[in-house]
N, C-alpha and C positions, 0 to 999 in steps of 0.2 A: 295253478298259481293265482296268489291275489294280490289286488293292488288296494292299499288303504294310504287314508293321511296317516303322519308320523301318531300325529297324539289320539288315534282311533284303535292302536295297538293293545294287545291285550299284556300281560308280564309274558305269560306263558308264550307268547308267539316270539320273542325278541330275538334266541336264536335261530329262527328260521327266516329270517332278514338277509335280504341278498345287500351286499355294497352297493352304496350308491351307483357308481360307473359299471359295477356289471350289469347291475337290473336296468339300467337306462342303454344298456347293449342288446342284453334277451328280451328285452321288451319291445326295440327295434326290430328284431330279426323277426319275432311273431306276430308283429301288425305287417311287415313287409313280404313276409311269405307268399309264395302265389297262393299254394292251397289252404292253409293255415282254418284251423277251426275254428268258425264263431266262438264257440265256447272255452276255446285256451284259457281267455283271460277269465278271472270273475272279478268284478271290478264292485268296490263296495264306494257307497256316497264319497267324493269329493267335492271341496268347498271349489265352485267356479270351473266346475266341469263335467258332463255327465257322461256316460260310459258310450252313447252314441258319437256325443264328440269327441272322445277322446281316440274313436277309431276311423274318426273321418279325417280330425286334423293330429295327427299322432306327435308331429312336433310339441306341442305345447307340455304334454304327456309326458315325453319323455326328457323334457330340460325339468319336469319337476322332481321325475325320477333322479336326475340325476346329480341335484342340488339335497336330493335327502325328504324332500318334503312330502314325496309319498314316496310307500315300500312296497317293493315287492317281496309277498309272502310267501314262502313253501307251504304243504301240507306234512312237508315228513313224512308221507309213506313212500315206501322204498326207495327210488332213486330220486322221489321228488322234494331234493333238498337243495338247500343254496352252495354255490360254489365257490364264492368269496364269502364267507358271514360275517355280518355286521357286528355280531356279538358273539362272541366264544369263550368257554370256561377254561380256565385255566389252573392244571389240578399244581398245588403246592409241594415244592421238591421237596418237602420233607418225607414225600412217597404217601400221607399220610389221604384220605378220605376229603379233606379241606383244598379248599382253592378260593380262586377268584374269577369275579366276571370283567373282562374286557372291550375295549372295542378291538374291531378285528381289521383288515387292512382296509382301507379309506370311510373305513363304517363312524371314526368321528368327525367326518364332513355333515353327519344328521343333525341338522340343531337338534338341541336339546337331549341328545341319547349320552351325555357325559353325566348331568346329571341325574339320569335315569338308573346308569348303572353304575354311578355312588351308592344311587338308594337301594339298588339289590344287593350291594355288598355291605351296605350298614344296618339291613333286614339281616343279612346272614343266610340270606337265601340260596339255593342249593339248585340243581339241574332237577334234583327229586323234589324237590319244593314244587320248581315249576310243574314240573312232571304231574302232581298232586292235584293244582290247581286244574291242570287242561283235563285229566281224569281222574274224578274223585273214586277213589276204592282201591284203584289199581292196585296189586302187589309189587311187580315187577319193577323194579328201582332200573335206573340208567347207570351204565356201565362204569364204575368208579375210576377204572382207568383210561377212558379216553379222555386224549385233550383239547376235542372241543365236544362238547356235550350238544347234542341235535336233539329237540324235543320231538316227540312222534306228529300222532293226525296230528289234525286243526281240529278244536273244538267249535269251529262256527262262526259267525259275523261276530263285529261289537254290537253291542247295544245300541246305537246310534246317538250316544248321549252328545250334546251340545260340545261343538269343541272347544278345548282350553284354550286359553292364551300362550303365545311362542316360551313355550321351556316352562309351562307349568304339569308336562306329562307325569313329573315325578309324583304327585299329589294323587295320581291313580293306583300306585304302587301299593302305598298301607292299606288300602283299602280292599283289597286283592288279599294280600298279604293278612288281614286280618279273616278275610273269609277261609284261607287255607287254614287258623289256626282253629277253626270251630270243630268240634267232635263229632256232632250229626251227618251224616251223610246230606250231598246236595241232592234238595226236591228237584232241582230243575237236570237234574241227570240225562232224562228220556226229553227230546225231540219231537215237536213237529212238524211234518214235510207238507210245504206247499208247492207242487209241481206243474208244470206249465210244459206242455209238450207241442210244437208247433213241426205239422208236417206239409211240405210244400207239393205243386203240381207236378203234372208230367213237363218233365224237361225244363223244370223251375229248380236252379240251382246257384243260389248267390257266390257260391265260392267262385264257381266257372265264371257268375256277372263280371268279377271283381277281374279279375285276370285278363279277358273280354276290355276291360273298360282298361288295363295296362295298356294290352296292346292294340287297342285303336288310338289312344294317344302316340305311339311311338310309333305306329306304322299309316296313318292316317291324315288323324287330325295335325301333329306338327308338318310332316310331309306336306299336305293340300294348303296352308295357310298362304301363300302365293297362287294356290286356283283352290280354291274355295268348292268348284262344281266337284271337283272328283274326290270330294270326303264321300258321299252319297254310296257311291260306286266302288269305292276301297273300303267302309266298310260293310254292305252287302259280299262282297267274294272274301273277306276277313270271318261274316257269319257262318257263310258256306265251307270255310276250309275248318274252323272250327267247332264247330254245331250249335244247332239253336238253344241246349242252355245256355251256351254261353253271351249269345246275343240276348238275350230276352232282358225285360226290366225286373227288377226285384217288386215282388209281389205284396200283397196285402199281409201276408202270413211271417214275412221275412219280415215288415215293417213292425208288425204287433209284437213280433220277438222279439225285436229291440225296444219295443218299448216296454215291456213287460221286466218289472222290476223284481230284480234280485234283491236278497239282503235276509237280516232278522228283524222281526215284530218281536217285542220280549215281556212279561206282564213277571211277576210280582209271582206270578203262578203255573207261568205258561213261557215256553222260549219255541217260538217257530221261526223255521230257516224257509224262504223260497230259492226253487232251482227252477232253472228252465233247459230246455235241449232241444235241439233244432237238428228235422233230417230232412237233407235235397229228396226231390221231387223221382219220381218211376221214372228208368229210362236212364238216370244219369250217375255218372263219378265222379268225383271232384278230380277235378286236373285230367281227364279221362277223357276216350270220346262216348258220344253220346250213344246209350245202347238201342239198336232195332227193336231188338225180342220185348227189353223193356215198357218202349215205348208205344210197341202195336199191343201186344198183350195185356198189360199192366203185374204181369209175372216173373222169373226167373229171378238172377243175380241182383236185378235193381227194380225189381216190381214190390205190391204194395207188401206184403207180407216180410217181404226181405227191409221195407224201408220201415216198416215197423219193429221188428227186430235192431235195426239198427239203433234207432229213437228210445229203446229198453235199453240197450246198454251204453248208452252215453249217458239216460237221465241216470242210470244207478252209477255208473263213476262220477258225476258229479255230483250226486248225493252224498257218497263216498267221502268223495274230497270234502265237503264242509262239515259235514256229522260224524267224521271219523267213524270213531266203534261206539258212540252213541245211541241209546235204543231208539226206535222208530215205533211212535206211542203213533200218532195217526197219519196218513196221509189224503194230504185234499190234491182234486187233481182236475187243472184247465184243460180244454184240446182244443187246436184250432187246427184247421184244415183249411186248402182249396182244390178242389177237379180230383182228382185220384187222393191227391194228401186227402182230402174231407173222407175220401172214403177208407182211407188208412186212419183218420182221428175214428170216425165209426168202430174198424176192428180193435184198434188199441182201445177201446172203450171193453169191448166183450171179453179181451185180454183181460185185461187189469179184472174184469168183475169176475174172472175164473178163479180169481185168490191167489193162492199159495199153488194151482196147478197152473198159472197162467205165465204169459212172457216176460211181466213186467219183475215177477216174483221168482222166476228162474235168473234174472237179472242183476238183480238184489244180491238173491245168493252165491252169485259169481263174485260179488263185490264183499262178501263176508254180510251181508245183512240181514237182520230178519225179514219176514213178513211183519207187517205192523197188524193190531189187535182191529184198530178204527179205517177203514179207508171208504172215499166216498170220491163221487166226479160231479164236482160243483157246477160246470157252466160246460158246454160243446158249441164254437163257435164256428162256420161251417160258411164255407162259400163256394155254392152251387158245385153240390157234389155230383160227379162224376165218375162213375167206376170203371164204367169200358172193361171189363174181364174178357177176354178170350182164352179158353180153355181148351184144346186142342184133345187132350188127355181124355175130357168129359163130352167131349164132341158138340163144343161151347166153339163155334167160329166167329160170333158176333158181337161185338162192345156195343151195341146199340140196343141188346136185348135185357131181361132180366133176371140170368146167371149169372152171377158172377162168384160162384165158389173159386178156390174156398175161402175168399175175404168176408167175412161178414159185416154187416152194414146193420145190423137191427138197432135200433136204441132203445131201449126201455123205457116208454119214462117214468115205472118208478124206482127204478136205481138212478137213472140222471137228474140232478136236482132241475137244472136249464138247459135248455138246448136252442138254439138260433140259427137259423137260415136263410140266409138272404142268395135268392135264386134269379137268374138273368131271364127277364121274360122276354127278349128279341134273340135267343138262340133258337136257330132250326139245323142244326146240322145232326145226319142219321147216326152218328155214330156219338153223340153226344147226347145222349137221354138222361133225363134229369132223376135220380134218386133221393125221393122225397123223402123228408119226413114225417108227413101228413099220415094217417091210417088210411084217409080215403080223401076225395075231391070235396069235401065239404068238414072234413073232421080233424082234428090236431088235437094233440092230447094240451091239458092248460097249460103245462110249464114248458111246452114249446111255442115254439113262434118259426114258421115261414114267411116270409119276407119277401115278393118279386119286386123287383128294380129293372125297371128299362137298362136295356144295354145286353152284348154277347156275354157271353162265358167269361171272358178275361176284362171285359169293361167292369165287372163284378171282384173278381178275384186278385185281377192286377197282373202285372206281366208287360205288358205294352211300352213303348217307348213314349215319351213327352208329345213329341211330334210324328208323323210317319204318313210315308205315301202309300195309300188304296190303292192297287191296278191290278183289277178284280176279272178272270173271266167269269160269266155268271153261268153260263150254260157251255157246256163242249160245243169245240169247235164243230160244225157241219158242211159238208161240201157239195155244190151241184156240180153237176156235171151230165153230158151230153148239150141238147141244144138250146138244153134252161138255162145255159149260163148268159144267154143274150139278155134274159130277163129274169137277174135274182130275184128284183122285188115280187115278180109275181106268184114264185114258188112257195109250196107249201111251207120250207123251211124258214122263209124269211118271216113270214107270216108268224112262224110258231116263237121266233125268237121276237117279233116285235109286239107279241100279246104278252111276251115275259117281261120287253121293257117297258111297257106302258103299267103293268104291275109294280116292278123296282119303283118308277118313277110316282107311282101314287103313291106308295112307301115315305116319300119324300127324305130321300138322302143325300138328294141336292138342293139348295135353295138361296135363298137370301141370306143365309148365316155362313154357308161354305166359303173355302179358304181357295185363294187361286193357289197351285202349283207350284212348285220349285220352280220353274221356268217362267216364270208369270201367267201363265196360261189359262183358263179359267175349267174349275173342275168339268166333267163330262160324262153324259153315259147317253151311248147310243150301238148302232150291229154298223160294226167294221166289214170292207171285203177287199179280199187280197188273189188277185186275178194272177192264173199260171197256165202257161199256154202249151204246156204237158199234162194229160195225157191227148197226143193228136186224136182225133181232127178236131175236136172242139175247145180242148183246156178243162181249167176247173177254176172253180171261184168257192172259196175258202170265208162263210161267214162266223163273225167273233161278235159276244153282243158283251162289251167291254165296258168297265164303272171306271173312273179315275178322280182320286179325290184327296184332301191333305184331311189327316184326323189327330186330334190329339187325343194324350195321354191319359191325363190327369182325371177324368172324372173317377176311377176306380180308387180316389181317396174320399171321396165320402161313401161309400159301402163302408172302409178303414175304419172313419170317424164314427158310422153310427154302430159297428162291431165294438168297438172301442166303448162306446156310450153305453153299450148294452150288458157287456162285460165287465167294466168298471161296475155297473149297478146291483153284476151278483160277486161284488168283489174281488173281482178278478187285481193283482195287486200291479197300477200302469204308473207307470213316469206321466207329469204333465206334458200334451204336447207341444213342441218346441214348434210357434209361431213364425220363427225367422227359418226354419229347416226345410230347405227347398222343395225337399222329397216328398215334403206334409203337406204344405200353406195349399188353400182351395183356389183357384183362380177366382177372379172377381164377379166373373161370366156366370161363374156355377155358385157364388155367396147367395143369392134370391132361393135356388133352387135345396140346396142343401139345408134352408132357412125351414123354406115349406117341407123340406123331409124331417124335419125335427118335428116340428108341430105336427104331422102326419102320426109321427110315433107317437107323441104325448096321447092324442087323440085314438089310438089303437085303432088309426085308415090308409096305412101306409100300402095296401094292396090299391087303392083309388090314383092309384099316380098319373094315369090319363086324364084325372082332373087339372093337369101342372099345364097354363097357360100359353107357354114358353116351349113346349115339346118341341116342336122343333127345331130351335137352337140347339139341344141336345143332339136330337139326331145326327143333323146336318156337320155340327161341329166336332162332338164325341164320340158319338157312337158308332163301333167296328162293326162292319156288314163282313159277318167269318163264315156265311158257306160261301164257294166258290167252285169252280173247275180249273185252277191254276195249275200249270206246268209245271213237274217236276226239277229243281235246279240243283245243279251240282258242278263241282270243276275240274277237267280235264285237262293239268297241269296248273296253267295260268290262264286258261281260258276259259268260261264260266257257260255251259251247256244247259240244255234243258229240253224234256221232251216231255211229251204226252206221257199221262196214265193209262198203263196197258187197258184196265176194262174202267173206262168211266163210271159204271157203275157201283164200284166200290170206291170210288175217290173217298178218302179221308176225310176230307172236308164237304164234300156234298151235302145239299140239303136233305131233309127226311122227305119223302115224296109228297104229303100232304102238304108242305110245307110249317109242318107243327108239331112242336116238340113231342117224343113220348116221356113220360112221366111215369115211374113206378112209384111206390105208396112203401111204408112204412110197416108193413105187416109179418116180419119176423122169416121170411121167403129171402134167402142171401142166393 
């Protein structure tokens, strides 16, 4: 379905016009859905409102819809047709071939469609006329006896021409109408696709965000507004009962998708359409719970390979829907990725360059499409990939090594025109090694660029919530026992855990810039103990070496901003971004800093970033400390449990034991 202004309409599209009050009905039920697919709508330029806002604040949307002054459009193929129509033929009871065009039930509440369709009946225009115009050659005439005549595909956006003044649409018509009565066949017959394919992380899934963010307002946030304290704690056991997609924040890759603009570019010579298609992150379903296998592995039902398959055939039905049976002369093609998604942009890359035996092009032809003659992958924009493969099958037990069959990760770069990476250099966690795309520790091919940015993995990628409490254990619990427990401090344990904190704490991720606590309390990191006077005769004493700290969100929007900058520059096609849009705007704190990352990039020294004067206000303020030894949480009814990791040496999150990332290279080795 699309949605345009009244006078953005093509002749050909008029019957596929939903009535005003329906389409401001199905329009409601599709922005309101819980699961509902980004990509339902395709939303082309509106005056005084852009397709982000219109799915933030849907009210406004939809009193335009239903005042007439945008349409919702069908595509005409198979069921995708209107169910009130604005506009219907009406064949002449003389039985004969001749008819007339109408408006259909509440379709003349449109300004301006009365005399639009004087002018198509003072043309003499025909359902095959229109027919004509949406596909020049076609044989196949529309069926003379039905009485309301439904044009097929869509042939594409409008042009984007300047819009007319209220009710001068008819003035579009001759002009249409004249191109129908030329004899030549149309040059601009054949299409080209500019596609934008955006694949999210593990257990990154904005549909789940959305639903998530329903119901902490209805069971939460109104609930607690009389205690204020227990929003915190309803909704932690609300992430718990429903999984961490659905808690997590929407990501950098979710953010570029919307801004990543649809529509036609059209020359004189040339008519290209962009499509974009967005697939959630390994591990997850929309409206689903969140998958194990997906999420340890990166394989099965919702691993990368599956989420790449998925992202082939949503881009080719949506290519479908706007280039109908249009030929496909070339296709140019964006990726953007984060953490598993990058390394699914990676294989949908080796996809798409296997041709006509590859996923993207069995996709296609699901859809009735060719292969196209031209196809090229203009930019890969990529944050800090991660692939984590565990392969069981291949006697692959570790996401922290580098197998990861059978996902492939190589890029090429001379099939990729650009490639971009911006990688978290404060991540140490073992199971989170970084997949480069460097050749080696000193090499990159030119048309790439790696990029380190202070910050974890998700201070990069995005995911994180605005605000959020740190209560970190850093090392597993340890316990004395016998007659040491008169004297923790003197044991060896205590010792080992206070040469860990005296490390954190030269780290500096506490300081003069950190945030006091929800409680007012001021952040902390020191070794906890917790005395039990079982097992007899002596007890035991239970040391914890514990971080507590408030961190925000926001800094993983300039990674956004400078992707954003980098990609706009190999034409990647973006909306401006919206200054008042909360989700975007940089804090004030991090304006200096994102200053100095600009001129950084200018100056091609943006790896020098411990020259930034200021580091630690970042840390202290932004930056997530994500290994941990944190207790597993989960809930038992209504009660919210949590236990130790069976072997702490596999914890999840733990550090790599050097405490330094490994790093694989870019040398053709998946």
């Amino acid at each position: 379905m699309f949605i345009k202004h009244f006078f953005d309409l093509r002749p050909e599209e008029l019957p596929l016009v939903e009535s005003p009050r329906v389409a401001a009905e199905t329009v409601r039920k599709e922005l309101s859905a819980p699961y509902t697919s980004r990509a339902s709508l395709f939303f082309y330029p509106l005056p005084g409102l852009s397709p982000e806002q219109a799915k933030r604040h849907p009210q406004q949307l939809i009193d335009k819809l239903s005042t007439g002054h945008f349409c919702l459009v069908y595509s005409g193929i198979g069921s995708d047709t209107p169910r009130c129509p604005a506009v219907c033929w009406q064949t002449s009871t003389a039985g004969s071939d001749g008819g007339r065009w109408q408006s259909g039930l509440f379709g003349d509440s449109i300004p301006g469609l009365e005399n639009t369709i004087e002018t198509l009946n003072r043309k003499a225009l025909t359902p095959a006329d229109l027919e004509q115009i949406r596909s020049p050659g076609r044989c196949d005439g529309p069926n003379p006896g039905s009485t309301v005549q439904k044009v097929g595909d869509h042939s594409g956006p409008s042009d984007h021409k300047q819009l007319l003044p209220l009710g001068a649409a008819a003035s579009v018509l001759p002009v249409a109408a004249a191109a129908m009565d030329e004899s030549k066949p149309d040059e601009r017959e054949g299409v080209h696709i500019v596609l934008g394919l955006f694949t999210d992380g593990t257990l990154n899934n904005v549909d789940n965000i959305e639903a998530f963010r329903r119901k902490l307002m209805a069971e939460c946030v109104e609930p607690a507004k009389d205690d204020p304290s227990r929003l915190e704690e309803c909704r932690d056991r609300l992430a718990m009962r429903m999984g961490e997609s659905y808690a997590n924040a929407p990501t950098n890759v979710v953010k570029l998708f919307d801004l990543y603009k649809e529509g036609e570019a059209t020359t004189e010579a040339k008519k290209t359409l962009v499509v974009k298609a967005y697939q959630p992150g390994a591990g997850t379903k929309s409206g689903d719970n969140d998958s194990i296998i997906g999420m340890a592995t990166g394989l099965g039902q919702t691993g990368v390979p599956a989420q790449v398959a998925g992202l082939f055939s949503e881009a080719a039905i949506r290519i479908s829907d706007i280039a109908g049976r249009s030929r496909i002369e070339s296709l140019t093609v964006d990726l953007f990725g984060f953490s598993r998604g990058a390394a699914a942009a990676r294989h949908a890359v080796n996809e798409i360059l296997r041709g006509r035996g590859g996923g993207l092009a069995d996709a296609l032809s699901r859809s009735g499409l060719a292969w196209p003659a031209e196809v090229k992958i203009r930019f890969v924009g990529l944050f800090d990939t991660v692939a984590g493969i565990v392969n069981p099958q291949n006697l692959d037990l570790s996401p922290g090594n580098d197998r990861n069959s059978p996902v492939e990760l190589f890029l090429n770069p001379e099939k990729v025109e650009q490639a971009v990476h911006l990688v978290a250099s404060d991540e140490k966690r073992a199971n989170f090694s970084l997949n480069s795309i460097k050749s080696s520790e000193d090499s990159i091919a030119d048309n790439f660029r790696e990029i380190s940015l202070p910050g974890a993995h998700s201070d990069i990628g995005g995911g994180y919530q605005d605000l959020m409490t740190e209560d970190l254990l850093l090392y597993p619990m340890l316990s004395i026992r016998g007659t040491d427990v008169r004297w923790p401090e003197q044991t060896v344990e205590w010792d080992n855990l206070e040469a860990l904190r005296a490390r954190v704490e030269s780290e500096g991720w506490i300081g003069a810039h950190s945030m006091n606590l929800p409680n007012g309390n001021k952040p902390s990191l020191g070794i906890e103990r917790e005395r039990d006077e079982h097992p007899l005769p002596d007890g035991r004493v239970d040391l914890r070496l514990r971080m507590q700290r408030m961190v925000r969100g926001e800094y993983s929007r300039l990674s956004l901003r400078l992707m954003y900058h980098l990609a706009a520059e190999a034409n990647a096609p973006f909306y401006d971004i919206d200054e008042t849009d909360e989700s975007l705007v940089i804090p004030e704190d991090l304006i200096p800093f994102f200053g100095w990352l600009m001129q950084k990039n200018a100056s091609g020294e943006l790896e020098l970033y411990e020259d930034y004067p200021d580091a630690a206000m970042l840390r202290q303020r932004y930056m997530h400390h994500s290994d941990h030894f944190n207790l597993t949480e989960f809930l038992i009814g209504d009660m919210a449990a949590a236990v130790e990791f069976p072997v702490q040496q596999l914890h999840p999150f733990r550090p790599a034991l050097s405490r330094e990332r490994a790093v694989y290279f870019n040398n053709g080795v998946n």
